[in-house]
The first five atom37 places (N, CA, C, CB, O) and aatype in JSON, in Angstrom:
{
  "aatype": [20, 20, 20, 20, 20, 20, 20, 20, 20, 20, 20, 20, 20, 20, 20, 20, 20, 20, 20, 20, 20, 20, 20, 20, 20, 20, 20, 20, 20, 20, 20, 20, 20, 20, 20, 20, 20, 20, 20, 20, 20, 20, 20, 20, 20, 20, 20, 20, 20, 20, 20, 20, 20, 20, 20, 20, 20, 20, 20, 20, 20, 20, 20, 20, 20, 20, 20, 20, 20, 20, 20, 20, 20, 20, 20, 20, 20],
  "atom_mask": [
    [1, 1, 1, 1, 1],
    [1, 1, 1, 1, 1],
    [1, 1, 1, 1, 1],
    [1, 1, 1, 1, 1],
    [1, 1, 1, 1, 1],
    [1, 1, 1, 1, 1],
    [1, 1, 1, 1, 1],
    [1, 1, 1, 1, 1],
    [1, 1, 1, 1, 1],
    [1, 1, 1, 1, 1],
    [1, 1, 1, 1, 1],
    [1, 1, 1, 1, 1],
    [1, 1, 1, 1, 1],
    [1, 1, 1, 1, 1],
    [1, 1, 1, 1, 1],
    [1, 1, 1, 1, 1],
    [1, 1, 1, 1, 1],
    [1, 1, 1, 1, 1],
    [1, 1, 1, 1, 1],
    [1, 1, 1, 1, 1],
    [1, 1, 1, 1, 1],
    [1, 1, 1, 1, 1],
    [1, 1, 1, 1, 1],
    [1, 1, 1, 1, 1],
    [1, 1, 1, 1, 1],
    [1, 1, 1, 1, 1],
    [1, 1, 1, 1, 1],
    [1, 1, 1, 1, 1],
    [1, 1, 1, 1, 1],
    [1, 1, 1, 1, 1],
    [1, 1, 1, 1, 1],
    [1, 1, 1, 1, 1],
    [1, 1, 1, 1, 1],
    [1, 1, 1, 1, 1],
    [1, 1, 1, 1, 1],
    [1, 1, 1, 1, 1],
    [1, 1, 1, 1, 1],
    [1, 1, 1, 1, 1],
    [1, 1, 1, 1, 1],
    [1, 1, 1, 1, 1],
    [1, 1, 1, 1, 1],
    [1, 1, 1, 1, 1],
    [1, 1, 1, 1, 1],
    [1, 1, 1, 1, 1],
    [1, 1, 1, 1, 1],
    [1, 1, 1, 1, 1],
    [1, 1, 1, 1, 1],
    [1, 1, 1, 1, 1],
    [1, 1, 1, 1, 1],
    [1, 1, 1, 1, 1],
    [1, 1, 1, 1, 1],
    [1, 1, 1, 1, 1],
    [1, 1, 1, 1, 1],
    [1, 1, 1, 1, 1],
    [1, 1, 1, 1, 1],
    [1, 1, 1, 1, 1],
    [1, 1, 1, 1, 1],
    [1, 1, 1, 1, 1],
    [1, 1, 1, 1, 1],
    [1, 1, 1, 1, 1],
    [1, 1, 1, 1, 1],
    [1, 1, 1, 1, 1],
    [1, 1, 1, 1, 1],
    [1, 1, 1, 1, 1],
    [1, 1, 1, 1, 1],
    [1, 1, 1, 1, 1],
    [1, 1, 1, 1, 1],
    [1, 1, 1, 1, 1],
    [1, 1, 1, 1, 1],
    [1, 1, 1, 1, 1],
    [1, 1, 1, 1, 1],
    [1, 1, 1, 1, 1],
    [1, 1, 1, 1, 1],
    [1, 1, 1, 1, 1],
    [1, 1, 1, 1, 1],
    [1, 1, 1, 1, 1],
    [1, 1, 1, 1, 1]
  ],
  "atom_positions": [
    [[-29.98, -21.85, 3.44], [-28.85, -22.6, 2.94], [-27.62, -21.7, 2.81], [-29.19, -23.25, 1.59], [-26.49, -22.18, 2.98]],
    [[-27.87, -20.09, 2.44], [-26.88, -19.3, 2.31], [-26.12, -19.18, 3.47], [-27.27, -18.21, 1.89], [-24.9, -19.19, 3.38]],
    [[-26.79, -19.03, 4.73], [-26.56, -18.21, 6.07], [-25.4, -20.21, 6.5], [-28.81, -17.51, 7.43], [-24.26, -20.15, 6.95]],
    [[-26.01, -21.41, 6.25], [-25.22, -22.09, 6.48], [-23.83, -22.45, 5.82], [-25.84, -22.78, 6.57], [-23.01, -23.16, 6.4]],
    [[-23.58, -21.82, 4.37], [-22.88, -21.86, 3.88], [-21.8, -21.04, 4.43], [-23.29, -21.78, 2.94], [-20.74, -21.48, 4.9]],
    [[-22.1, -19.97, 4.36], [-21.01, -19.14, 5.21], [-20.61, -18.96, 6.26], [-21.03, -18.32, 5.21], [-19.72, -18.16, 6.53]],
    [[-21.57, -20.14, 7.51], [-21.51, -20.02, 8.53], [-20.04, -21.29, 8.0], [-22.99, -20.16, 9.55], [-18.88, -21.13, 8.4]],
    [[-20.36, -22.19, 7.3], [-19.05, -23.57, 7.17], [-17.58, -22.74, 6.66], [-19.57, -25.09, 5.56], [-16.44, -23.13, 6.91]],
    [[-17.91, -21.64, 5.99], [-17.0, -21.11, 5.05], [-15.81, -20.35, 6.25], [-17.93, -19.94, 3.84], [-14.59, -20.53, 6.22]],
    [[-16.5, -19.55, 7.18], [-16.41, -18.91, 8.74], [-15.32, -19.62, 9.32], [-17.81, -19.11, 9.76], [-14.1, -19.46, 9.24]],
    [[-16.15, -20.56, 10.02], [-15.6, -21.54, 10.85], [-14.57, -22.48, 9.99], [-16.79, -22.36, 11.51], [-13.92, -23.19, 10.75]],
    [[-14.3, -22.65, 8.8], [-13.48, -23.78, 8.08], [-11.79, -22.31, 7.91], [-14.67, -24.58, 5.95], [-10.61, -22.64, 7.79]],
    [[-12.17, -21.27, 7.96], [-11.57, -19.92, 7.15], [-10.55, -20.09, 9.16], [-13.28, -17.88, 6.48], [-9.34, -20.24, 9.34]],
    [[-11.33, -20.01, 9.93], [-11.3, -19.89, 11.36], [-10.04, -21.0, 11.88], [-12.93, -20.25, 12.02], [-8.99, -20.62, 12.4]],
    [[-10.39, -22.51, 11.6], [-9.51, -23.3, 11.58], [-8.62, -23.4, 10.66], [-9.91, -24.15, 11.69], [-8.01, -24.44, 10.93]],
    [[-8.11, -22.85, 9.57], [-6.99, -22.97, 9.17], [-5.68, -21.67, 9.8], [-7.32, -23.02, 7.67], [-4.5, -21.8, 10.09]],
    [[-6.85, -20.16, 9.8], [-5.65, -19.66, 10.11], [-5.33, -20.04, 11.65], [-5.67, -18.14, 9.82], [-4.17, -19.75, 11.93]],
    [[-6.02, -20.61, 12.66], [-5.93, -21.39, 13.75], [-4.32, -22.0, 13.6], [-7.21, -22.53, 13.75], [-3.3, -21.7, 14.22]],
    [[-4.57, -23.05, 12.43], [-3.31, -23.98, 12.48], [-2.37, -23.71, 11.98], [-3.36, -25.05, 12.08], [-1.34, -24.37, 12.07]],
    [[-2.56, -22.24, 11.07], [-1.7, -21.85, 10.42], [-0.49, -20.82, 11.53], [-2.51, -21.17, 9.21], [0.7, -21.13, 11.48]],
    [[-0.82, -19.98, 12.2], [-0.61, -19.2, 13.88], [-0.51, -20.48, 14.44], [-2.06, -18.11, 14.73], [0.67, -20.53, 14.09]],
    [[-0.64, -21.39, 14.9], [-0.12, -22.21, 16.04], [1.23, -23.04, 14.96], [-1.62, -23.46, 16.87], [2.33, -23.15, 15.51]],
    [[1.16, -23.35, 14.12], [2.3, -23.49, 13.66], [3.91, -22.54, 13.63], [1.81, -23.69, 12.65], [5.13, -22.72, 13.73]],
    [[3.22, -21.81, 13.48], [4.18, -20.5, 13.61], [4.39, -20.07, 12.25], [5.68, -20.77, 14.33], [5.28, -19.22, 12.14]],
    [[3.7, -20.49, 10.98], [3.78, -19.89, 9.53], [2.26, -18.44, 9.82], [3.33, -21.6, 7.95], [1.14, -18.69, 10.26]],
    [[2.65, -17.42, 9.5], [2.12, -16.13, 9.68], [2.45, -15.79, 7.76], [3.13, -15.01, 11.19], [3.41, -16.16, 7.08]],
    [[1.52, -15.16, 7.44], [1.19, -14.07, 6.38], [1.34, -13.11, 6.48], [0.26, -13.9, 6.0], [0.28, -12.5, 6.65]],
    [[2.7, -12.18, 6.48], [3.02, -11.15, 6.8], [2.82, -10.23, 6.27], [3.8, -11.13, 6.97], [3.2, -9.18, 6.79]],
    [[2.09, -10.18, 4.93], [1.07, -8.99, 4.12], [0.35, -9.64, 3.27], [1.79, -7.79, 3.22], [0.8, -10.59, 2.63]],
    [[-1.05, -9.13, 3.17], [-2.15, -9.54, 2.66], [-2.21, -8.24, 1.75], [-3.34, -9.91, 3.71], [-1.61, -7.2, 1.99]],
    [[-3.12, -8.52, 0.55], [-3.28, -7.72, -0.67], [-3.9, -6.52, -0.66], [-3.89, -8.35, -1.56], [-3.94, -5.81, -1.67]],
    [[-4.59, -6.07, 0.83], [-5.03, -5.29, 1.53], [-3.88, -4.21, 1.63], [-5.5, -5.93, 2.67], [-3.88, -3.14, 1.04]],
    [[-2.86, -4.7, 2.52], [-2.03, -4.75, 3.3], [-1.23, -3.35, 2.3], [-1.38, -6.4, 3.57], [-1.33, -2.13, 2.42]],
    [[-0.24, -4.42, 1.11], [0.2, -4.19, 0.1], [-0.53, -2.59, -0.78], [0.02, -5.58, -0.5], [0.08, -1.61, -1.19]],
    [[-1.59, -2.81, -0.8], [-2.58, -1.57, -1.53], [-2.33, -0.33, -0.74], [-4.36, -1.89, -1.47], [-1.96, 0.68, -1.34]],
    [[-2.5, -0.33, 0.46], [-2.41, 0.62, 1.7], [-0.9, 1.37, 1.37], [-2.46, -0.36, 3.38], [-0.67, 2.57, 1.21]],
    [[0.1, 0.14, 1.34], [1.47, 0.42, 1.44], [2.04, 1.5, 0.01], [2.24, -1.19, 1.5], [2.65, 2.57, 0.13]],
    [[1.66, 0.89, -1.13], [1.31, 1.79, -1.9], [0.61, 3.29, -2.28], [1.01, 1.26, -2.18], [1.35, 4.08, -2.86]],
    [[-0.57, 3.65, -2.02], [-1.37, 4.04, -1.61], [-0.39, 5.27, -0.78], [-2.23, 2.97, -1.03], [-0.23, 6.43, -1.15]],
    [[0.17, 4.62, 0.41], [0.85, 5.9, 1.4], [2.06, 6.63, 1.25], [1.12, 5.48, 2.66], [2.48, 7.68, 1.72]],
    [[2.82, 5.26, -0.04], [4.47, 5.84, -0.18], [4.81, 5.97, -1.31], [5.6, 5.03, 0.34], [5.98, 5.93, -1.71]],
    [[3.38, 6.21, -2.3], [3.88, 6.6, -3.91], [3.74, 7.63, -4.28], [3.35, 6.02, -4.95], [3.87, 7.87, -5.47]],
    [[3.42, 8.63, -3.32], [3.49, 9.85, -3.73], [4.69, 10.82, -2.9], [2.06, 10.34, -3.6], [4.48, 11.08, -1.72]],
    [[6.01, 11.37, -3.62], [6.51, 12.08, -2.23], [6.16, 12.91, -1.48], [7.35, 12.54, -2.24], [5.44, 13.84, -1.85]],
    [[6.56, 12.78, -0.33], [6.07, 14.34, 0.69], [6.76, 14.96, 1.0], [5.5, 14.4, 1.89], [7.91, 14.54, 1.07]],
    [[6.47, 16.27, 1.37], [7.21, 17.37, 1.69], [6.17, 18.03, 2.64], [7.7, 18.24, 0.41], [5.1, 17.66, 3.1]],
    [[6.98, 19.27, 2.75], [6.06, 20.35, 3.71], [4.42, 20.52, 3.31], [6.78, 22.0, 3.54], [3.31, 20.28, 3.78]],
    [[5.22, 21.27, 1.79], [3.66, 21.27, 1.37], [2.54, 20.2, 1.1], [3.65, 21.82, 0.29], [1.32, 20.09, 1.17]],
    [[3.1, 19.84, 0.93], [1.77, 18.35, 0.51], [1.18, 18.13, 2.25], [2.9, 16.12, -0.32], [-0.01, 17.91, 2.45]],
    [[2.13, 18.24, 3.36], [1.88, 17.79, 4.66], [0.98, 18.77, 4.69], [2.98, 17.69, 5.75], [-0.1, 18.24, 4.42]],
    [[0.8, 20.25, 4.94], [0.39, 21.11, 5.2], [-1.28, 21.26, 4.59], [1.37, 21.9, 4.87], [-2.34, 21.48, 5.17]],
    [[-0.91, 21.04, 3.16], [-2.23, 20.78, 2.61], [-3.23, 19.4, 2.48], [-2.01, 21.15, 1.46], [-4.33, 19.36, 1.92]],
    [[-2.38, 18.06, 3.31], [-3.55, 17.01, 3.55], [-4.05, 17.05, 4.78], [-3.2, 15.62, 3.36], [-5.08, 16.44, 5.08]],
    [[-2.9, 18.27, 6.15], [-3.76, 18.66, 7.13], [-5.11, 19.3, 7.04], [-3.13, 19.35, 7.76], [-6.24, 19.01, 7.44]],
    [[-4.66, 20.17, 6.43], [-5.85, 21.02, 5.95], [-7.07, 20.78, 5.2], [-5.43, 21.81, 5.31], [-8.06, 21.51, 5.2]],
    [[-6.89, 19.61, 4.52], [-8.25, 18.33, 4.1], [-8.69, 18.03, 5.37], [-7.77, 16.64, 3.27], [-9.82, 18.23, 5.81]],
    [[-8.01, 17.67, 5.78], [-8.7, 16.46, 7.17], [-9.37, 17.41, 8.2], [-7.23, 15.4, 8.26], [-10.45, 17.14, 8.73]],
    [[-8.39, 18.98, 8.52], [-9.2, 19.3, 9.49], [-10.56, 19.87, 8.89], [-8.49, 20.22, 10.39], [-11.29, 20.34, 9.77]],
    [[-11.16, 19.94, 7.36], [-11.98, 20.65, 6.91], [-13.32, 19.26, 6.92], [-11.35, 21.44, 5.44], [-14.53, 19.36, 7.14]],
    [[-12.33, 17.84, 6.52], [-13.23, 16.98, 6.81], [-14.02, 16.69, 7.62], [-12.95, 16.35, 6.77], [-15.18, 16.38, 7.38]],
    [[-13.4, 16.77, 8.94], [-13.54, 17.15, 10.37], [-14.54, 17.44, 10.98], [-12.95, 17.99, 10.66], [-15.27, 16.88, 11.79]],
    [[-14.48, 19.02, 10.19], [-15.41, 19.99, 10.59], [-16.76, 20.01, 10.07], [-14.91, 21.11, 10.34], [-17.71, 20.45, 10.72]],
    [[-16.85, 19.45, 8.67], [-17.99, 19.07, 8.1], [-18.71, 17.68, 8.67], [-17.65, 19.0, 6.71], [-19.93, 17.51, 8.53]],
    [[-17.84, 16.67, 9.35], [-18.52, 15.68, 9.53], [-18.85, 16.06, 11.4], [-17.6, 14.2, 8.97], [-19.79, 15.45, 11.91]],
    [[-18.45, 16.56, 11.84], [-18.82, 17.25, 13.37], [-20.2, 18.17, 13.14], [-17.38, 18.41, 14.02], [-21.22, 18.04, 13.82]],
    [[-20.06, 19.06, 12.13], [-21.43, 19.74, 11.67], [-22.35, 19.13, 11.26], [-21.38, 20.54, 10.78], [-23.47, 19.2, 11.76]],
    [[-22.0, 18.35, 10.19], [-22.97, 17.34, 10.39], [-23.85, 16.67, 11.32], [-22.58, 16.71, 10.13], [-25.08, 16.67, 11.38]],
    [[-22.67, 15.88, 12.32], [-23.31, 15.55, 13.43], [-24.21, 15.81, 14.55], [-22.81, 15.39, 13.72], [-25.06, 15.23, 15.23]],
    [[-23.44, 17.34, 14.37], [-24.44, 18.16, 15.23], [-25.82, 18.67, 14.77], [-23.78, 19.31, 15.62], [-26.8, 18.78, 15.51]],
    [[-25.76, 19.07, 13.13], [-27.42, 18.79, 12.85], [-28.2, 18.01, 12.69], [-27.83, 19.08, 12.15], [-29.32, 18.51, 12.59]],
    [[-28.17, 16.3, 12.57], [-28.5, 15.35, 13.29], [-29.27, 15.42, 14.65], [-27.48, 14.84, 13.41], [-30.45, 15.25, 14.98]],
    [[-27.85, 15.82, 15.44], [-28.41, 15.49, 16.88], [-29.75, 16.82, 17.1], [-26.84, 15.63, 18.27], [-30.79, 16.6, 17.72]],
    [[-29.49, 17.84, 16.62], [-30.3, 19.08, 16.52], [-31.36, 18.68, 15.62], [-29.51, 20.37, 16.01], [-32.32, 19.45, 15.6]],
    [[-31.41, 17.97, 15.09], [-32.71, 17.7, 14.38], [-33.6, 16.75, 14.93], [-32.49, 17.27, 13.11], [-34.8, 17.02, 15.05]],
    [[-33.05, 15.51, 15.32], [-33.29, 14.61, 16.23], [-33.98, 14.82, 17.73], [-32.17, 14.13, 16.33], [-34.76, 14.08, 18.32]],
    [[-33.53, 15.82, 18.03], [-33.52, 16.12, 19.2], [-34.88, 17.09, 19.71], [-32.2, 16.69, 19.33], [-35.4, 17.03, 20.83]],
    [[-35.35, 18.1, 18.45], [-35.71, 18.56, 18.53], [-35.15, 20.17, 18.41], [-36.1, 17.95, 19.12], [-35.94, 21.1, 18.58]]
  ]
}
């Protein structure tokens, strides 16, 4: 009964934004959307801050590539 419920919920969710896009009324930010936007432009940036969220990411990077590779090395044999 669940799996049909959401299958109606799907398809009913499906046809509105359908008619909502062929009308030409669009939702130009969703609460998602908004959070993100926040999220990216409430903190200021500068050099340093740039320099040091590179330096997160490429460390993230490197741990999730190492990772991967002991996986596949474990996996693998």
């Amino acid at each position: 009964m669940c799996i049909i419920n959401d299958f109606t919920h799907f398809v009913k969710n499906g046809v509105s934004v359908l008619r909502r896009a062929s009308s030409g009324t669009y939702e130009e930010t969703s609460p998602e959307i908004e959070t993100l936007k926040r999220e990216m432009f409430s903190t200021p940036s500068n050099r340093h801050t740039d320099v040091e969220n590179l330096k997160k990411d490429r460390d993230n990077v490197a741990r999730d590539v190492r990772t991967a590779f002991n996986n596949l090395v474990l996996n693998n044999g």
